[in-house]
Each structure stands twice: as structure tokens, then as C-alpha cells.
C-alpha atoms as a printed R data frame, in Angstrom:
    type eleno elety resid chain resno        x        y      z
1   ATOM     1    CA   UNK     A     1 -157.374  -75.123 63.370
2   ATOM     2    CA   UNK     A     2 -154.835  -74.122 60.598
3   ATOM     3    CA   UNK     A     3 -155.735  -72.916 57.419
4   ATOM     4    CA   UNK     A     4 -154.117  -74.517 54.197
5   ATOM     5    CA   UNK     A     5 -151.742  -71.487 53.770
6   ATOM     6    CA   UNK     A     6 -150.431  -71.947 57.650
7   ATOM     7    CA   UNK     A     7 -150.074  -75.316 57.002
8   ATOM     8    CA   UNK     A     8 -147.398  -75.190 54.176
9   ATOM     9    CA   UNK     A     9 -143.825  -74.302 54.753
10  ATOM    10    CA   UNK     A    10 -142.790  -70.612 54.064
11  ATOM    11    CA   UNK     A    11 -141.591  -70.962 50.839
12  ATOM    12    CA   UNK     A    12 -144.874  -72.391 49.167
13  ATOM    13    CA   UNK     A    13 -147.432  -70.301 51.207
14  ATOM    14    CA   UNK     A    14 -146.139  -67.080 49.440
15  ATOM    15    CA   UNK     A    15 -144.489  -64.963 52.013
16  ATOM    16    CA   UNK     A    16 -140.553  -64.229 52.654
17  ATOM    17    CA   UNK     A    17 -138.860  -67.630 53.869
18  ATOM    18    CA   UNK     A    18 -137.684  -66.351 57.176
19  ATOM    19    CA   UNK     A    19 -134.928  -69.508 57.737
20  ATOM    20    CA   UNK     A    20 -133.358  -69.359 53.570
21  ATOM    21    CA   UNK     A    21 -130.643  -67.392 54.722
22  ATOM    22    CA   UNK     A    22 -129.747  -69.868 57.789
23  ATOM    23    CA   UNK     A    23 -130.100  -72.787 55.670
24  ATOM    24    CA   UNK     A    24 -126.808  -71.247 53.454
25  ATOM    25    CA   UNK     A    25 -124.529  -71.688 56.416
26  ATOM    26    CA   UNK     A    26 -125.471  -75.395 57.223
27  ATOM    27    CA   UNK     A    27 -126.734  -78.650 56.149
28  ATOM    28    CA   UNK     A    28 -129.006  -79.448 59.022
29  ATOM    29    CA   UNK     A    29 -132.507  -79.694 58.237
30  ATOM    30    CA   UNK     A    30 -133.965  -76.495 59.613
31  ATOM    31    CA   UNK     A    31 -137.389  -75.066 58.991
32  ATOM    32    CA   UNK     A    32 -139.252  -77.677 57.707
33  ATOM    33    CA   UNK     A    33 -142.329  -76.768 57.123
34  ATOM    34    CA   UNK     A    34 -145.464  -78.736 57.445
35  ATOM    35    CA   UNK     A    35 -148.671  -80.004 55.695
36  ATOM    36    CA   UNK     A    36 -151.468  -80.568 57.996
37  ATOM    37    CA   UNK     A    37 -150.096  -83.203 60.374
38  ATOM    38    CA   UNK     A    38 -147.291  -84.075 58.249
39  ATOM    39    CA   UNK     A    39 -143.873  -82.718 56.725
40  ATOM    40    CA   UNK     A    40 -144.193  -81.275 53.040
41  ATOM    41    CA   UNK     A    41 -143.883  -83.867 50.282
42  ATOM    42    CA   UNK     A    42 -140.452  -82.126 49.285
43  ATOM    43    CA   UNK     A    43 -139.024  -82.471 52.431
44  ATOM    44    CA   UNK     A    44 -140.082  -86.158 52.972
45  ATOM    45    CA   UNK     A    45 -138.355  -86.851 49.454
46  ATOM    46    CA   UNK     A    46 -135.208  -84.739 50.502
47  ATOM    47    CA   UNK     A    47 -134.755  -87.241 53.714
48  ATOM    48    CA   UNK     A    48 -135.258  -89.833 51.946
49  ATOM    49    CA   UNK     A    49 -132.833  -89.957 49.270
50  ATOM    50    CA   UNK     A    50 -130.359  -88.145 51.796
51  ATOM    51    CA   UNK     A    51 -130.914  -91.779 53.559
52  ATOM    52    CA   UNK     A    52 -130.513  -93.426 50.331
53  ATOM    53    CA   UNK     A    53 -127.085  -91.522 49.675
54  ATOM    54    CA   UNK     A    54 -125.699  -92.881 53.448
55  ATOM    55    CA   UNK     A    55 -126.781  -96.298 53.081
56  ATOM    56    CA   UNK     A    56 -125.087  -96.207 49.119
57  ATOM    57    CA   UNK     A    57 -121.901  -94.914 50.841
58  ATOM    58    CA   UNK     A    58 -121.106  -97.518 53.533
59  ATOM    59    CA   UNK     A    59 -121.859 -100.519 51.125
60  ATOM    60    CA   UNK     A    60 -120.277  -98.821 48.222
61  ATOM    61    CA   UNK     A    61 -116.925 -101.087 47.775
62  ATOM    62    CA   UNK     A    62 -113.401  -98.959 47.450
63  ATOM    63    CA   UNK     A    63 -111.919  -98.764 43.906
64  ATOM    64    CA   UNK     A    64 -108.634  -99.434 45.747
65  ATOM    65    CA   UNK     A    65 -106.927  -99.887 42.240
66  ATOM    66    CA   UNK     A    66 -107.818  -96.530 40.858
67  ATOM    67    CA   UNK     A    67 -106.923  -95.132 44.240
68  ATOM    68    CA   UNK     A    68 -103.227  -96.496 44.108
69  ATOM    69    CA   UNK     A    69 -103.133  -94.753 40.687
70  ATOM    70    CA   UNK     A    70 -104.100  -91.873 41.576
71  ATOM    71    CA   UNK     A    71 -101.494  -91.604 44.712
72  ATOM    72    CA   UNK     A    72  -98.860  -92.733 42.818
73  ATOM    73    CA   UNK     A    73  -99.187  -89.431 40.691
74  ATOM    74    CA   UNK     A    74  -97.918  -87.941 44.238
75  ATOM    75    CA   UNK     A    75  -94.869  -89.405 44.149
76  ATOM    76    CA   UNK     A    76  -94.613  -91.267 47.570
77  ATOM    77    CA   UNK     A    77  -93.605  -94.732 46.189
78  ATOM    78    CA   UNK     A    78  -95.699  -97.146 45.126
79  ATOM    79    CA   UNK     A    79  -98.913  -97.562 47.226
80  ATOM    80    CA   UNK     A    80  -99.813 -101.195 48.791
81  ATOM    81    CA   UNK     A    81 -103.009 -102.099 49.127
82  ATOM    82    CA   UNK     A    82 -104.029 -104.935 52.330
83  ATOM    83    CA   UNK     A    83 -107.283 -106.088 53.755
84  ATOM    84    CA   UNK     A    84 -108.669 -106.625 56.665
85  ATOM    85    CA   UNK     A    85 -109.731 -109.954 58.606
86  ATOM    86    CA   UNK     A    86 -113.350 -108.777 57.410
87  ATOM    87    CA   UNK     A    87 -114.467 -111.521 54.028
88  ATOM    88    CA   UNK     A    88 -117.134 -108.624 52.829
89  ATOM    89    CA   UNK     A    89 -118.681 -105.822 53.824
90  ATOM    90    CA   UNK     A    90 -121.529 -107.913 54.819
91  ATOM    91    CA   UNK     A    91 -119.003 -109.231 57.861
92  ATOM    92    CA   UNK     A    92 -116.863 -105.719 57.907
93  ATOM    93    CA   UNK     A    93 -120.644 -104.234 59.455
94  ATOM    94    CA   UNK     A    94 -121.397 -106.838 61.582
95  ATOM    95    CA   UNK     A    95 -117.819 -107.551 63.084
96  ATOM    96    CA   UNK     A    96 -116.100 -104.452 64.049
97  ATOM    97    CA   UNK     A    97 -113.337 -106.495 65.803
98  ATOM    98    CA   UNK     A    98 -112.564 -108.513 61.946
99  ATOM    99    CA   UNK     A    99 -111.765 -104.682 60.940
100 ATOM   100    CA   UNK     A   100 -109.110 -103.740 63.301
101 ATOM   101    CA   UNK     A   101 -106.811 -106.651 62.654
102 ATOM   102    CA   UNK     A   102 -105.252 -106.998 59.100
103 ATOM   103    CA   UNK     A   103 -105.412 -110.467 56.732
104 ATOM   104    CA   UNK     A   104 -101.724 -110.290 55.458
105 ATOM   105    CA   UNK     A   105  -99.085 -107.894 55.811
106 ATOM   106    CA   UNK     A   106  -96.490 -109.578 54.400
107 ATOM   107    CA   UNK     A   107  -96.658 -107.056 51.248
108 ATOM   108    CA   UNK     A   108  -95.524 -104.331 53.720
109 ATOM   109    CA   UNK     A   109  -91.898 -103.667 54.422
110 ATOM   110    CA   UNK     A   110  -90.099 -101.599 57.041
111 ATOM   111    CA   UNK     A   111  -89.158  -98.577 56.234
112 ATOM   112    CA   UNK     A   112  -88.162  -96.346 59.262
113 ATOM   113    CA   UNK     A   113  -89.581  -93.400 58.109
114 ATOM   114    CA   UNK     A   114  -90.960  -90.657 60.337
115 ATOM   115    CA   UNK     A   115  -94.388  -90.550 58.700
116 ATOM   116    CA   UNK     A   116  -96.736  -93.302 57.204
117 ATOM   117    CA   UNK     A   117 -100.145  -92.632 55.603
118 ATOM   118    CA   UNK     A   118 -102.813  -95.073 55.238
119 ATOM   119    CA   UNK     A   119 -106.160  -94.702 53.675
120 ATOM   120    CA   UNK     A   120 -108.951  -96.451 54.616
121 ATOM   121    CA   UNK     A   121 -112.454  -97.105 53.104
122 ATOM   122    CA   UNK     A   122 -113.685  -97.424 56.490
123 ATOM   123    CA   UNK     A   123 -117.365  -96.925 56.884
124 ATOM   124    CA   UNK     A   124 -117.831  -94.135 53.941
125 ATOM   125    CA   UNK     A   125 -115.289  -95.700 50.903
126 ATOM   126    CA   UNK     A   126 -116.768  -93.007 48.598
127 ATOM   127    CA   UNK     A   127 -115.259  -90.201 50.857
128 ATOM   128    CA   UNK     A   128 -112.002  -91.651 50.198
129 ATOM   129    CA   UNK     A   129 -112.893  -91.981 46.385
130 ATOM   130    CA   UNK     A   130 -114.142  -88.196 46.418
131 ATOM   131    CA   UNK     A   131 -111.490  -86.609 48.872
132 ATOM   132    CA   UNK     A   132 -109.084  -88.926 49.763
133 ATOM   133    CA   UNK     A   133 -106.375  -88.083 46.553
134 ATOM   134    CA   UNK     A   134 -106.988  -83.940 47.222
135 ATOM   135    CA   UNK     A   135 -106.355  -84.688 51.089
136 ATOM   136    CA   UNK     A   136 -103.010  -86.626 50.794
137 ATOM   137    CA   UNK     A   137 -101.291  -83.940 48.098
138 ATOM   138    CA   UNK     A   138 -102.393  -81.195 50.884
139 ATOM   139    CA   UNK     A   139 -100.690  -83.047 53.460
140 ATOM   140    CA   UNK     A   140  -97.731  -83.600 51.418
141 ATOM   141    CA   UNK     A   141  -97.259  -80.094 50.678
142 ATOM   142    CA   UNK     A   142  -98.094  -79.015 54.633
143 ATOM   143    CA   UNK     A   143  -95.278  -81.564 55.940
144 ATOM   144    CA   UNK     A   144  -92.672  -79.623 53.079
145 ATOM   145    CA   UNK     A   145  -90.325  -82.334 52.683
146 ATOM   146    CA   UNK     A   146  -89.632  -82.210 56.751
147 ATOM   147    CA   UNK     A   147  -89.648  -86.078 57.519
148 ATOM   148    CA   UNK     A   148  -89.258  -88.851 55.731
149 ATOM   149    CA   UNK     A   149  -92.582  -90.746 54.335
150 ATOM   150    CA   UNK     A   150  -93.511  -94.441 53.453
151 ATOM   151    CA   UNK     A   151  -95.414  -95.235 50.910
152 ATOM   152    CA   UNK     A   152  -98.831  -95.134 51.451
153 ATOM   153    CA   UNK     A   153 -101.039  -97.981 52.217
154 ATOM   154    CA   UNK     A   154 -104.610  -98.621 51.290
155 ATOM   155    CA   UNK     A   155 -106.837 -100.519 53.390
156 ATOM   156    CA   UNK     A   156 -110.271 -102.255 52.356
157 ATOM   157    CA   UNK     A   157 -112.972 -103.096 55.231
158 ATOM   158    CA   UNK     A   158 -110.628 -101.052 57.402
159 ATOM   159    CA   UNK     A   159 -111.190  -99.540 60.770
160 ATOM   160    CA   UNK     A   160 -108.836  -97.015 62.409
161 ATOM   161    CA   UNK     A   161 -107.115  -99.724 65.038
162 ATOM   162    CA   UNK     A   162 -105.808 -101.675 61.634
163 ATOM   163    CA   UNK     A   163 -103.728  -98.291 61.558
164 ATOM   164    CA   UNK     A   164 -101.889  -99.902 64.515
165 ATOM   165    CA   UNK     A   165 -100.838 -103.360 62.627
166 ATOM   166    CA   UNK     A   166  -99.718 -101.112 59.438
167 ATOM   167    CA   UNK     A   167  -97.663  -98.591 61.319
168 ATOM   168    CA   UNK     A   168  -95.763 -101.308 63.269
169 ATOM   169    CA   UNK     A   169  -94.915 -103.156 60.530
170 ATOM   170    CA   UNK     A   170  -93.778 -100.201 58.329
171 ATOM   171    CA   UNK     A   171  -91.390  -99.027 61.814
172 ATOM   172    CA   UNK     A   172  -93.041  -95.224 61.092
173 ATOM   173    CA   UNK     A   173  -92.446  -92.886 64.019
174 ATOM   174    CA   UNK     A   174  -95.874  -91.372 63.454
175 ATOM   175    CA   UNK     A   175  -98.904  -93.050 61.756
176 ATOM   176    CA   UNK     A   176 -101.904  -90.785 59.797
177 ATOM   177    CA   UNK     A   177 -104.917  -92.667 58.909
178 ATOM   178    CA   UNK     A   178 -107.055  -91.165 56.538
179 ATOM   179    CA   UNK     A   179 -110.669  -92.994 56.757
180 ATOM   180    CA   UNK     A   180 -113.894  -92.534 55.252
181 ATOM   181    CA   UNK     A   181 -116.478  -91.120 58.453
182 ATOM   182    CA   UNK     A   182 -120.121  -93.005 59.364
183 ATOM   183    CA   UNK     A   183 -122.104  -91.321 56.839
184 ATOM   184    CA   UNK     A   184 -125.152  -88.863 58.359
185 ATOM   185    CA   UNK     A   185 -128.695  -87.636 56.999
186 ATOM   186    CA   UNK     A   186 -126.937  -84.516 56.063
187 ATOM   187    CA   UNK     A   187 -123.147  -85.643 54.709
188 ATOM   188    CA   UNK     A   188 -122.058  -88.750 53.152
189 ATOM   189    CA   UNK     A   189 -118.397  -88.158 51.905
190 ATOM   190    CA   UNK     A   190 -116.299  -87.150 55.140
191 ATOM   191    CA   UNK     A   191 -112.852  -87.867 55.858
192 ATOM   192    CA   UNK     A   192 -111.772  -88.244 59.282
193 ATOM   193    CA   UNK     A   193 -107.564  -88.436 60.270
194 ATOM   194    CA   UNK     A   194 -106.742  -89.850 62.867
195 ATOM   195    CA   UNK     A   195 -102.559  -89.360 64.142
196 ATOM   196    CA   UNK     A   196 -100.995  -91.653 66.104
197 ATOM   197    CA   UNK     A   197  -97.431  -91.323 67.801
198 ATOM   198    CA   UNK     A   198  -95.672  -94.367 67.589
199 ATOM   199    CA   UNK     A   199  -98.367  -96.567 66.544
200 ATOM   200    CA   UNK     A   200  -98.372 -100.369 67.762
201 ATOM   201    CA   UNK     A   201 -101.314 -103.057 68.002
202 ATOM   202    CA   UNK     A   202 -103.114 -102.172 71.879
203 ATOM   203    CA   UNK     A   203 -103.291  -98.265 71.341
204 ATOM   204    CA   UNK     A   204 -106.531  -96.919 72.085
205 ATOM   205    CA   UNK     A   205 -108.483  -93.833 70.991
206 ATOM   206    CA   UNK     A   206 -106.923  -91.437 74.167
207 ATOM   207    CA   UNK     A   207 -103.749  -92.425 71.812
208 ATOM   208    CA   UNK     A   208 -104.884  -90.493 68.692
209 ATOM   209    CA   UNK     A   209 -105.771  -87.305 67.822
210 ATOM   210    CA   UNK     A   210 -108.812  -86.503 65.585
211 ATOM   211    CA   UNK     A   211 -109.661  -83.975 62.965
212 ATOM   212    CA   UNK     A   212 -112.968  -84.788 61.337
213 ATOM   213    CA   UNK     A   213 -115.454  -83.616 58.804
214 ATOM   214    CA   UNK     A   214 -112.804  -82.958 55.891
215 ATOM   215    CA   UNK     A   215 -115.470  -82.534 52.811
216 ATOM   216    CA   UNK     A   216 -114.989  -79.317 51.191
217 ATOM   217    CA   UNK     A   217 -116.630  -76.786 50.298
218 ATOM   218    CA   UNK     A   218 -119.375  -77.544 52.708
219 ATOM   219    CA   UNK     A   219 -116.779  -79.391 55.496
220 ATOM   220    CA   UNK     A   220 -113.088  -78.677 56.243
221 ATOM   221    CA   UNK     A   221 -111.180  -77.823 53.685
222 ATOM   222    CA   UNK     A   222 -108.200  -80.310 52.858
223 ATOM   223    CA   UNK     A   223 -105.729  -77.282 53.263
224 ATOM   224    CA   UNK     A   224 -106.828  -76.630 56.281
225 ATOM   225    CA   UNK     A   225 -106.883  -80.402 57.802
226 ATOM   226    CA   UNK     A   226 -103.972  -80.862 56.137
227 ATOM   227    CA   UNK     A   227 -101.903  -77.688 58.284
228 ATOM   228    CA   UNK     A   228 -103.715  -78.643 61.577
229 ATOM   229    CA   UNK     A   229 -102.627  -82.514 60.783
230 ATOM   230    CA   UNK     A   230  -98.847  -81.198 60.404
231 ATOM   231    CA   UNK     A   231  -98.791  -79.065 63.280
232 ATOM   232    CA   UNK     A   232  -99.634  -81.939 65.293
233 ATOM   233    CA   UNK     A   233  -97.603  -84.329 63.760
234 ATOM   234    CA   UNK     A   234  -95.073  -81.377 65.009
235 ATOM   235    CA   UNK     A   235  -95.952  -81.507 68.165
236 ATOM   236    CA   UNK     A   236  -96.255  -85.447 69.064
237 ATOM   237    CA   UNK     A   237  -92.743  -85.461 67.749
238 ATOM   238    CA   UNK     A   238  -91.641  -82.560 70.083
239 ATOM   239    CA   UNK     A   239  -93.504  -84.129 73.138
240 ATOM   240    CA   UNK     A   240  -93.051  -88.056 72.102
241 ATOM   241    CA   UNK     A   241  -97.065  -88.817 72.342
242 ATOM   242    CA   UNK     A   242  -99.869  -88.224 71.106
243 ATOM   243    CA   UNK     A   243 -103.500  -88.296 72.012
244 ATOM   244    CA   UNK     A   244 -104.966  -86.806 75.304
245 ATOM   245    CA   UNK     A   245 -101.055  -85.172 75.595
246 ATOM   246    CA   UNK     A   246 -101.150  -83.296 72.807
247 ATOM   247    CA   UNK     A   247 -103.506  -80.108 72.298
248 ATOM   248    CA   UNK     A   248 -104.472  -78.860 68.890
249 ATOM   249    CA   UNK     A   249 -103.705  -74.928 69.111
250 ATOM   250    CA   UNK     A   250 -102.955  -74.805 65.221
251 ATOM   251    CA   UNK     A   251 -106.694  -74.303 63.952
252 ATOM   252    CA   UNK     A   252 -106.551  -70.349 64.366
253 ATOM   253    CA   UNK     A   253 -103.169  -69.817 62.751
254 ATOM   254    CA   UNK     A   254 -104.084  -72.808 59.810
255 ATOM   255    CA   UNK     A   255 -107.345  -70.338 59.365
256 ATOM   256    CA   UNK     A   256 -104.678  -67.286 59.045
257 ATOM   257    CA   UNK     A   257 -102.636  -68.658 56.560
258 ATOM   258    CA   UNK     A   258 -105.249  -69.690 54.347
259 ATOM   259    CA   UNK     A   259 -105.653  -67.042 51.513
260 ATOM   260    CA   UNK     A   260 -108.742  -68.016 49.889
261 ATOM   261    CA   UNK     A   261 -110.605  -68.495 53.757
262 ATOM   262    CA   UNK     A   262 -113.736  -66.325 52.543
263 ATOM   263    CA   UNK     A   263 -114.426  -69.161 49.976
264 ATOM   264    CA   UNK     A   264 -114.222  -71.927 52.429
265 ATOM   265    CA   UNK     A   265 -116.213  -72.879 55.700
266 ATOM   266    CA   UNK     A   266 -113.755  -74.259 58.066
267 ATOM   267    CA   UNK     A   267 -114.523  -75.715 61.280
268 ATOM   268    CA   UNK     A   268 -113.499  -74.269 64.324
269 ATOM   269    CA   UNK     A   269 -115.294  -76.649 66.975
């Protein structure tokens, strides 16, 4: 049988808290603790507004207005914002299929340009609110004035297949979707990108190429997501596809050329 002081976590029973230094380098819930039977009231209040914050961040709606305003500082053109076939959020949860397909593009026009960007609210619209202006202005600066961009489009009660519809009707060569990532116990403001070469409706996931958990200072940071994005936007221009084709080998030379990498944590997974 334990005695009261076995029974609390580390920290509260008076000794050295063997896991503090391991919880530093990540936000998984690691040495616990316990009371009796139980977790530690502090840790049972932790999860539980960690649950709260994931659960605010998928039904939060987008502030797609103040978004706009805030790319149009970045001097792409003016931003156009569309919607998907979802009503609400309500329907955007329960119908995954209403998400991929847009309402109206008719706002959109073609522009030919090698790049288009679209941000999405997707199922985390306060990642986009938190990240999604810092990500953009890194990518602009990583692509250097190398292709030719649309302006960018924002899409409410988006998934990444709506991507498809957008790129096709703004004739890009090369499609980025910036979207907000299903929000976990221990993050609820990641960015995911997903790049697609030559983007049409009836592309599928081996299509795209990835690069997730864009939150600094705790997830990528947007300089570094931003040099991986434009090495592969690089590549899939080089090869003509993207997807399962096209191999990300710019992560350890994007971690080289960042100056300031001791004050980040960059993923390398």
C-alpha cells in the first residue's frame, strides 16, 4: 500500500522532479503523477481545459475579413474569399464530402500563374488566425520573386480537396493550401500545407505533399516550412508531379540556413 507522499506526483511530494527537464522538449503529457487511484487534481484540470482549447478551435468561425486584410499588406493582389458547399460548421463536421467541393467560384478568375495559395480554416480556423499571415510572408520571401503568384484565396468550411476546384479555376501550375490541422490534447493552432502539382478536381492525397505541425515556437517554424515548401514546389516543377514522386530532401539544408535554429524546435520526422 502507498503512502500519501508515494502517491503524489514528484513535484508535490518534495523531492527532485526526475521528468521537468523532458517535459521542456515536448508537449506530451509525461509523468503524471498520481493521487491514490487517480491523476493529481492539476493534471485532471490541465486535460481538461487542453480539451476545452481543441473543441474552441474547430467550432471557432474564421475572421476571413480580417484575414484578407491582413494578406493584402503582402502585396499579392487582392485576396478572394469563397465557401464551401458546407451551410455551417454544424454540416462542415458532419459532411466531409460538402467541404471538398466549393459553393461559387465565379469570384475567381484565371490567372496562369505558376503558384496559387489558398488558406483554409479547415478543422483548426484559429491556426490560420494565429499563423496563417506569418506563414504566407515566409513563403513569399522563400519563393524570391521566382514564379509568378495569384492572389490568394481564402476558404471557409474548407477541406484540402476544395484546393483542387480553386487551383483549376485560377489555371496555377502548382497549388499550396495552407489549412488549419485537427486540433490534439496537446496543440490547437497547427498549420498543415499541402502542394499540389497541377491541381484539378479527382486528385487524391498520393497527389500532394505534406508538411505539418507549423506552430512556432513549440512546432515548425514558418521559415522553415516555408524553405522546405519552396524546395518542393522546385522540384514538382523540375519533375512535373507531385506527391508519392517527389521526395522532400530539403529539411536538412532548410535547418542549415536558418540562423536563429538554436531558438527554434524544428521537426525533422
Amino acid at each position: 500500500m502507498s503512502t500519501p507522499e508515494q502517491s503524489q506526483p514528484a513535484e508535490l511530494a518534495g523531492g527532485d522532479d526526475i521528468w521537468a527537464s523532458m517535459r521542456r522538449t515536448t508537449q506530451a503529457r509525461i509523468g503524471l503523477g498520481r493521487a491514490g487511484n487517480s491523476l493529481p487534481s492539476r493534471r485532471v484540470l490541465e486535460f481538461q481545459a487542453a480539451h476545452a482549447a481543441a473543441r474552441d478551435a474547430v467550432h471557432e468561425p474564421l475572421d476571413a475579413d480580417a484575414i484578407a486584410a491582413s494578406l493584402a499588406e503582402l502585396g499579392l493582389g487582392r485576396p478572394v474569399i469563397v465557401t464551401s458547399r458546407a451551410s455551417d460548421r454544424g454540416e462542415y463536421l458532419r459532411r466531409p464530402d460538402l467541404g471538398r467541393t466549393p459553393e461559387d467560384l465565379s469570384a475567381l478568375t484565371e490567372s496562369g500563374a505558376d503558384i496559387g495559395i489558398v488558406i483554409a480554416d479547415g478543422l483548426s480556423p484559429r491556426a490560420v488566425a494565429d499563423h496563417g499571415h506569418g506563414l504566407v510572408a515566409a513563403l513569399v520571401d522563400a519563393l524570391d520573386g521566382r514564379y509568378t503568384m495569384a492572389p490568394p484565396v481564402i476558404a471557409t468550411q474548407a477541406r484540402v480537396a476544395l484546393g483542387d476546384h480553386i487551383g483549376e479555376a485560377l489555371g496555377v501550375t502548382t497549388l499550396i493550401v495552407i489549412i488549419g490541422e485537427r486540433p490534439g490534447l496537446s496543440v490547437a493552432d497547427s498549420l498543415g500545407i499541402y502542394l499540389t502539382h497541377l491541381p484539378r478536381p479527382g486528385r487524391t492525397d498520393a497527389d500532394r505533399n505534406c508538411i505539418s505541425n507549423i506552430h512556432p515556437p513549440d512546432g515548425l517554424h514558418y521559415d522553415v516550412a516555408a524553405r522546405i515548401t519552396a524546395a518542393l514546389v522546385d522540384g514538382a516543377r523540375r519533375l512535373g508531379r507531385s506527391g508519392v514522386a517527389l521526395k522532400d530532401t530539403s529539411r536538412r539544408a532548410a535547418q542549415e540556413n536558418i540562423g536563429d535554429a538554436d531558438d527554434l524546435t524544428i521537426e525533422t520526422s
